[in-house]
C-alpha positions in Angstrom: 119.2 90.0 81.2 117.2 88.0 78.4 113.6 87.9 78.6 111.2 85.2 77.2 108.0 86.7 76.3 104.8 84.4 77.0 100.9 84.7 74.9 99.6 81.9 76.2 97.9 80.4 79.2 100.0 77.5 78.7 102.9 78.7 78.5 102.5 81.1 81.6 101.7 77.8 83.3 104.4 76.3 82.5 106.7 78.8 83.6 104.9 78.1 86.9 105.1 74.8 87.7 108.9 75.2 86.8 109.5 78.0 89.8 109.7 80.8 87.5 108.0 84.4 88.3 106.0 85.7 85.1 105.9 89.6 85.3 103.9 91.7 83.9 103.8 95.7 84.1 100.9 98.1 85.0 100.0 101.6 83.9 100.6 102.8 87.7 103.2 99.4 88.8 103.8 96.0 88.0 102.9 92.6 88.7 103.8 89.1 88.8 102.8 85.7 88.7 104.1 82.3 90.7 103.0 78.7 92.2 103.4 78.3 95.2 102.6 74.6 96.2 99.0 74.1 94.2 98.3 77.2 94.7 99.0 80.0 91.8 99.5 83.3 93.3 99.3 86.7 91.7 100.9 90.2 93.1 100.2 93.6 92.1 102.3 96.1 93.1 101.1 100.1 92.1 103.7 102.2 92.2 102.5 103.6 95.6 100.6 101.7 98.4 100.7 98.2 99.5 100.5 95.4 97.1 97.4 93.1 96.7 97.6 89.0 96.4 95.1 87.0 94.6 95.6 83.6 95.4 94.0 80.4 93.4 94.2 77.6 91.3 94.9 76.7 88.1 91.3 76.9 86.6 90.8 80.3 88.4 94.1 81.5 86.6 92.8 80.2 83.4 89.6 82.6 83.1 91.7 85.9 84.9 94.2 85.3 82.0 91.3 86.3 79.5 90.6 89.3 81.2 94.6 90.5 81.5 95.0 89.7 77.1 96.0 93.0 76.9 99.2 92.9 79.2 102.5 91.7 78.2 103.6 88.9 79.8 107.4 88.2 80.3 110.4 85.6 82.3 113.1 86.7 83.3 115.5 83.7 84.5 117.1 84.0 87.9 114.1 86.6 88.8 113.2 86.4 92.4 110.7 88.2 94.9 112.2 90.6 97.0 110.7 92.7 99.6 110.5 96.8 99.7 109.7 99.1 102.8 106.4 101.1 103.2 107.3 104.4 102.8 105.6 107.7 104.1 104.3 107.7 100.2 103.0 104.0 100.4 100.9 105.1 104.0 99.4 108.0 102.2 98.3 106.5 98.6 97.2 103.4 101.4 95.2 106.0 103.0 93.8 108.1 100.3 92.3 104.3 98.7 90.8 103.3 101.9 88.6 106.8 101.9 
């Protein structure tokens, strides 16, 4: 599987609009990027516990990008959003962050 890596806002916006996820991995998981109608929609996933979506709009994506610089953004084509099942692990680390 070829990846495109992305350094720009633009160019993650692009990849957007077009139906494409941008990834981007974590210390402790990964995450990922897509448009869903107007709204952009970004997903972190740790490694353990539930994910967390950010929902926005373009502008709002804009001025996160500045504060994410450090990350390496990336498309893969064909890449698509699958579902995984909490496990005994995910209820615990859930836990543990709510106390």
């Amino acid at each position: 599987m070829d990846s495109i890596k992305i350094t720009t806002i633009d160019e993650v916006l692009y990849h957007v609009a077009s139906k494409e996820l941008v990834v981007f991995s974590l210390e402790d998981g990964y995450g990922y990027i897509e448009q869903k109608g107007n709204k952009i929609i970004i997903n972190i996933q740790p490694k353990y516990g539930s994910s967390t979506t950010s929902s926005g709009n373009r502008g709002l994506l804009r001025k996160t990008f500045k504060n994410l610089n450090a990350l390496e953004f990336y498309v893969i084509p064909s890449l698509t959003v699958g579902t995984r099942k909490l496990t005994v692990l995910d209820r615990i680390a859930d836990f543990l962050k709510s106390n």
